[in-house]
C-alpha positions as CSV (number, residue, x, y, z in Angstrom):
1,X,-12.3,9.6,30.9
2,X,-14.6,6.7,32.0
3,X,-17.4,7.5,29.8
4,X,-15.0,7.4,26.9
5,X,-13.7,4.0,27.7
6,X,-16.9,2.9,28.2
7,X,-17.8,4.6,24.5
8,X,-14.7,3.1,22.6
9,X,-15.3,-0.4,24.6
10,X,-18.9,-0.6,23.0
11,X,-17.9,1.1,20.0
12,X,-15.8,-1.9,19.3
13,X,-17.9,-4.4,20.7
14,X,-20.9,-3.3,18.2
15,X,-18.4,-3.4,15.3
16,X,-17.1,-7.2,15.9
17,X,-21.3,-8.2,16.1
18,X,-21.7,-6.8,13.2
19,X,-18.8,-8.4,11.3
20,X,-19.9,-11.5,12.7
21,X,-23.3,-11.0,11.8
22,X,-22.1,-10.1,7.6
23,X,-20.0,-13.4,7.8
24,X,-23.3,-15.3,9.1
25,X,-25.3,-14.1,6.8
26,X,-23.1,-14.5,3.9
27,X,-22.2,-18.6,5.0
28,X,-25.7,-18.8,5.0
29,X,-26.0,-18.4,1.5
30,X,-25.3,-21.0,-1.5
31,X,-23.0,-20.6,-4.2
32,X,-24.4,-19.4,-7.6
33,X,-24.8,-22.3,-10.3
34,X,-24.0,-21.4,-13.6
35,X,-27.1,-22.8,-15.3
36,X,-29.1,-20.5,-12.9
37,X,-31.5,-18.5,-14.6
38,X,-30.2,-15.1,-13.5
39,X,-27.1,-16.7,-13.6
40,X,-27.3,-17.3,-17.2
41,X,-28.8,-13.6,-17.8
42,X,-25.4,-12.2,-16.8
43,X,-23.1,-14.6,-18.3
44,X,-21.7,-15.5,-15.2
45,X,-19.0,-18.5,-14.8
46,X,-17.5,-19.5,-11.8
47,X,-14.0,-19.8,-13.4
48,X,-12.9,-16.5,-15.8
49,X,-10.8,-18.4,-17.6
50,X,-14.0,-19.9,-19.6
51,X,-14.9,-16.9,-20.9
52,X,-14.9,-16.6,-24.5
53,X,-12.9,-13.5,-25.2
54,X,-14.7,-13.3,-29.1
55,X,-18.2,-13.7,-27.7
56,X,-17.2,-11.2,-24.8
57,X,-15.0,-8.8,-26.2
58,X,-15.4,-6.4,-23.2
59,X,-13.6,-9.3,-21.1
60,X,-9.9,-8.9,-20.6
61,X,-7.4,-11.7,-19.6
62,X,-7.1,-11.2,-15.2
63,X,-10.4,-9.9,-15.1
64,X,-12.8,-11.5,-12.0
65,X,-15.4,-11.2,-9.8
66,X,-12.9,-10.3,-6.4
67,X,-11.7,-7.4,-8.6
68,X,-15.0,-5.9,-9.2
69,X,-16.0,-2.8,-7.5
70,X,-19.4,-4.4,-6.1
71,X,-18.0,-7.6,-5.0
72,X,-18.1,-8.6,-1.5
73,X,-15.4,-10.6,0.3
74,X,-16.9,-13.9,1.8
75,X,-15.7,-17.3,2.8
76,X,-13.7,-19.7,1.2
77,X,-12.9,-18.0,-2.3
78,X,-16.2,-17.1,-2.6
79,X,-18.1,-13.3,-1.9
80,X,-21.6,-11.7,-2.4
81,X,-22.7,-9.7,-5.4
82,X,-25.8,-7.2,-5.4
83,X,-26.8,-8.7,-8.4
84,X,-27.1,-12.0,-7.4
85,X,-29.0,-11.7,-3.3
86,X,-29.2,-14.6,-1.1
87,X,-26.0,-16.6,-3.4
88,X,-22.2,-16.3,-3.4
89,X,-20.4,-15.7,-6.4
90,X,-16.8,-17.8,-6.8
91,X,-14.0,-14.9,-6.7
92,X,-12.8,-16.4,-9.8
93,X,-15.7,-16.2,-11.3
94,X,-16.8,-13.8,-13.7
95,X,-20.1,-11.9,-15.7
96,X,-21.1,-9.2,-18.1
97,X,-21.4,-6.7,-15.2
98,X,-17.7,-6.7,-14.4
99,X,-16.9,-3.6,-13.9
């Protein structure tokens, strides 16, 4: 019974590093600008409710980057986004690749 204490104890102590180590990481990075180049290859805004709905027609009144299935929760009402490494995206922001 020991040994499984002693399992569960680390267990937990490895998952809180490496939370702490994702939030690190991810307030180490700056927010994406919107006159970015890749920025600007995906449409991206940092508020949805910019978004043209005629130019964009796939765009649909509530959508936003925190309801995308690849964003990443992050600090202060902003999160990560594979397509845009090493930046955070605004949660109500939004781009083409909503999805």
């Amino acid at each position: 019974m020991t040994s499984r204490r002693i399992f569960m104890l680390g267990s937990c102590a490895a998952a809180l590093a490496a939370l702490a180590t994702r939030r690190a990481l991810a307030e180490d990075r700056q927010p994406l600008q919107e006159d970015e180049p890749q920025a600007r290859e995906f449409s991206y805004v940092n508020n949805a409710s910019k978004v043209d709905p005629k130019k964009f027609p796939d765009f649909k009144p509530g959508d936003r980057c925190s309801k995308c299935q690849i964003y990443e929760d992050g600090p202060d009402e902003m999160g990560g986004c594979p397509l845009f490494p090493k930046r955070l995206v605004a949660a109500a922001g939004w781009c083409t690749s909503f999805g």
